[in-house]
N, C-alpha and C positions, 0 to 999 in steps of 0.2 A: 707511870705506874697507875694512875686512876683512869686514865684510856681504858687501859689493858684489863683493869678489874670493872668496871663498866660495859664491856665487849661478851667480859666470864660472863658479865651478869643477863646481860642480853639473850647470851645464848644458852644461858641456864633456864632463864622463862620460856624463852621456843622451843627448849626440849620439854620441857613439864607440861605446856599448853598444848602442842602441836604434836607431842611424840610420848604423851605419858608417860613421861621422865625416863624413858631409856636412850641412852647415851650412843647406840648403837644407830639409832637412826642417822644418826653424823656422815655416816659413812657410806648410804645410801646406797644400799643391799638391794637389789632388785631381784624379782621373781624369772626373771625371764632366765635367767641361768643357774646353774647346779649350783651348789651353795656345798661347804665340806661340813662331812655332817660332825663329825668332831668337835666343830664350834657351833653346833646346838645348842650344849650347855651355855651359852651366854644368851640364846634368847631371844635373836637378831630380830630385829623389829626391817621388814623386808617391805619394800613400793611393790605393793601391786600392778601387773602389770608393764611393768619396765624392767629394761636393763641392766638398771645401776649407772654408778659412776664408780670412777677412779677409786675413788678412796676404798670401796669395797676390795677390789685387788689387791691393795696397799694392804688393808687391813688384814687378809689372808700372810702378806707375806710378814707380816710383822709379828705373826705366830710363829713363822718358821721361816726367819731369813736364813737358815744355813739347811735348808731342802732336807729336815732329816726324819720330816712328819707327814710324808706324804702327801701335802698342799697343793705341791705343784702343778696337779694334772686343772687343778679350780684357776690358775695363774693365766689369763692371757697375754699371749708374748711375753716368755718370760725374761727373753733376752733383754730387750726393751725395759722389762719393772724391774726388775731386778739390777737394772745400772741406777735405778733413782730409790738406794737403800738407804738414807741415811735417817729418813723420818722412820721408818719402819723399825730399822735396829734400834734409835735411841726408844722407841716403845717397849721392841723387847728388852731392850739393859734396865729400862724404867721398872718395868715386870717382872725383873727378874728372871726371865728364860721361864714363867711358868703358863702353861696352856690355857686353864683353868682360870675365871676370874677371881678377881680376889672377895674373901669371904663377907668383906662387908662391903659396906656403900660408902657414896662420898659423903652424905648425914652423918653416919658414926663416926667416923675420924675425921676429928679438925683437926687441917694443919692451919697456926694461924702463923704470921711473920708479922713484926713491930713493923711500924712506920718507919719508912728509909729516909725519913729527908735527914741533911745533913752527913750520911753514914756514906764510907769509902767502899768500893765494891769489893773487895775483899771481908769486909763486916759483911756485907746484906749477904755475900758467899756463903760466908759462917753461919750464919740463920738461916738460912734457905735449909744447908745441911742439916741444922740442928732440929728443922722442923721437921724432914723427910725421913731424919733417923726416927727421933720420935714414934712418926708413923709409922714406920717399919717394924717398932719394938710392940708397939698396940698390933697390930698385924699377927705378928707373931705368935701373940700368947695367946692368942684363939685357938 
């Protein structure tokens, strides 16, 4: 668990330093290809100059893993990405099925979780949810 929130942390400062805290840079959106304008509203922080990587494909189908928002034509080989959906979907289930980023930042809602040690994985289960409902509820009443 402290790996894993050391890693957060890690690459919470390379985004703030290197990508002026847009989150979007992760994904490494390159100029060199059409980009769906649809997901303007998020802002994409885009490499000059380059291609891109994976993760920008990924990221497109993770808008629309069930082809229903016109994405696909941005999608290379879709046959191909679209067999490696699992990261993508669990983004969309995470989001809700919604296009649009959510209305606030990761600063305005903390989720926090107690310290695990000692606790059976079905506890830290139960607070994991209990945190993420939370969020959802702050979320909402915006």
């Amino acid at each position: 668990m402290g790996c894993a929130a050391l890693a957060f942390f890690w690459q919470s400062l390379t985004v703030h330093f290197n990508y002026g805290g847009n989150w979007t840079a992760l994904f490494c959106i390159g100029s060199q290809y059409e980009r769906p304008p649809e997901l303007n509203i998020e802002r994409p922080y885009v490499f000059q100059n380059s291609p891109g990587y994976d993760g920008a494909v990924y990221h497109y189908i993770a808008h629309d893993p069930f082809m229903q928002h016109d994405l696909l034509p941005y999608v290379d080989a879709p046959r191909y990405r679209y067999r490696r959906i699992l990261i993508p979907l669990a983004a969309y289930t995470l989001a809700l099925g919604r296009m649009e980023p959510p209305k606030t930042d990761a600063g305005t809602v903390s989720v926090t979780v107690p310290p695990q040690e000692g606790r059976s994985v079905e506890q830290i289960a139960d607070a994991v949810t209990r945190a993420i409902e939370a969020a959802l509820r702050v979320e909402g009443a915006r």
